[in-house]
C-alpha positions as a printed Julia matrix, in Angstrom:
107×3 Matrix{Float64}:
  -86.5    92.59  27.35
  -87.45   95.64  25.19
  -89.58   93.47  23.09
  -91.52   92.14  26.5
  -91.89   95.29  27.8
  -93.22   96.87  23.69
  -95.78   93.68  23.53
  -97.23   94.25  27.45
  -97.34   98.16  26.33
  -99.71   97.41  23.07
 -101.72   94.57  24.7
 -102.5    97.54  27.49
 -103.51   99.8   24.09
 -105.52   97.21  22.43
 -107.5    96.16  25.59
 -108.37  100.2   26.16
 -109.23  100.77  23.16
 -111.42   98.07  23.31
 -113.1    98.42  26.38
 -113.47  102.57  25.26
 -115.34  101.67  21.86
 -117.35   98.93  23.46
 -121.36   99.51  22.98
 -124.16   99.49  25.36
 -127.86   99.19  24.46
 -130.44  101.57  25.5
 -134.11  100.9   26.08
 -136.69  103.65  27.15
 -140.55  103.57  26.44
 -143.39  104.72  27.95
 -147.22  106.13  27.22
 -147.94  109.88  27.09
 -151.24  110.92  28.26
 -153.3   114.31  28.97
 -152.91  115.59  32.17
 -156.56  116.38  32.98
 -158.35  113.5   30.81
 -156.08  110.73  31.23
 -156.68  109.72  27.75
 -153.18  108.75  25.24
 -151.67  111.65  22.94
 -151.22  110.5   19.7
 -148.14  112.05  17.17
 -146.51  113.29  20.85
 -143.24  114.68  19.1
 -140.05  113.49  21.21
 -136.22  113.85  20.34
 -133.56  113.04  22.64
 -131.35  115.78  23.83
 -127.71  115.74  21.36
 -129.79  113.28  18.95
 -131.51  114.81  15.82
 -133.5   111.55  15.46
 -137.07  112.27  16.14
 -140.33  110.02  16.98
 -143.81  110.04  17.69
 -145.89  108.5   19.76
 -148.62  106.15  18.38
 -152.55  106.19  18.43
 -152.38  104.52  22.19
 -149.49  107.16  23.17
 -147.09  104.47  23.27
 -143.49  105.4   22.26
 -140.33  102.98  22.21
 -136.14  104.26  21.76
 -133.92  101.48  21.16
 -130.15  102.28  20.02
 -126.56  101.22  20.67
 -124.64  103.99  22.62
 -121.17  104.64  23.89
 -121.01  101.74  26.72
 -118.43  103.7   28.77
 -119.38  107.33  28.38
 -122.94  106.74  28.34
 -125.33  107.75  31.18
 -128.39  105.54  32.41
 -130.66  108.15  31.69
 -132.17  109.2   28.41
 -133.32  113.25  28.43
 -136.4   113.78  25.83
 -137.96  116.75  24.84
 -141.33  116.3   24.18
 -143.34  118.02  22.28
 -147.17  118.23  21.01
 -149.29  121.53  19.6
 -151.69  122.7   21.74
 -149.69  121.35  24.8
 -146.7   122.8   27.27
 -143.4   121.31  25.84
 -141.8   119.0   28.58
 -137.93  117.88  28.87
 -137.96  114.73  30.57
 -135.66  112.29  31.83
 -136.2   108.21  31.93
 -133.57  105.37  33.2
 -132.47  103.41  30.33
 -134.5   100.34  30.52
 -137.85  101.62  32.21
 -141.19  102.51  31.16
 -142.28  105.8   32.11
 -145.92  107.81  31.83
 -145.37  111.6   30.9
 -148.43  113.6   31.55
 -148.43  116.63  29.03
 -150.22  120.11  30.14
 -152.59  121.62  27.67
 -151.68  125.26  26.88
């Protein structure tokens, strides 16, 4: 009986603490283009908010963020700062899995 009950308690354990440390996969990308021209920023500066990874957007604005993430304590969105000389810096939030166009403001 003890033994029963001792085997259903770590089964519980090992199934939480499996579902806790499972991952999830998050996907956000978008362009980033001048407010007033239209036109793609190139080297836009962007960091996610709690990350110290940075990246930059390319020569057609286009940026990409792929990384595993905490399935069960993660949110859907993904909060960027973004960031460019010569232009307002912007905190933005995207759904994990969309594309998104950020228009930056020039100074």
């Amino acid at each position: 009986m003890k033994l029963q009950k001792l085997s259903s308690s770590l089964i519980v354990v090992i199934i939480t603490i499996f579902i806790s440390s499972c991952d999830g996969y998050k996907n956000v990308s978008g362009i980033i283009i001048d407010k007033q021209t239209r036109e793609p920023i190139e080297k836009v500066m962007l960091r996610e908010i709690g990350k110290h990874d940075t990246i930059y957007t390319d020569a057609k604005g286009f940026f990409e963020i792929h990384y595993m993430s905490g399935f069960v304590f993660s949110s859907n969105n993904t909060e960027l700062i973004v960031q460019k000389k010569g232009y307002r810096t912007d905190t933005i939030k995207i759904e994990n899995g969309k594309n998104k166009t950020i228009e930056l403001i020039l100074n």
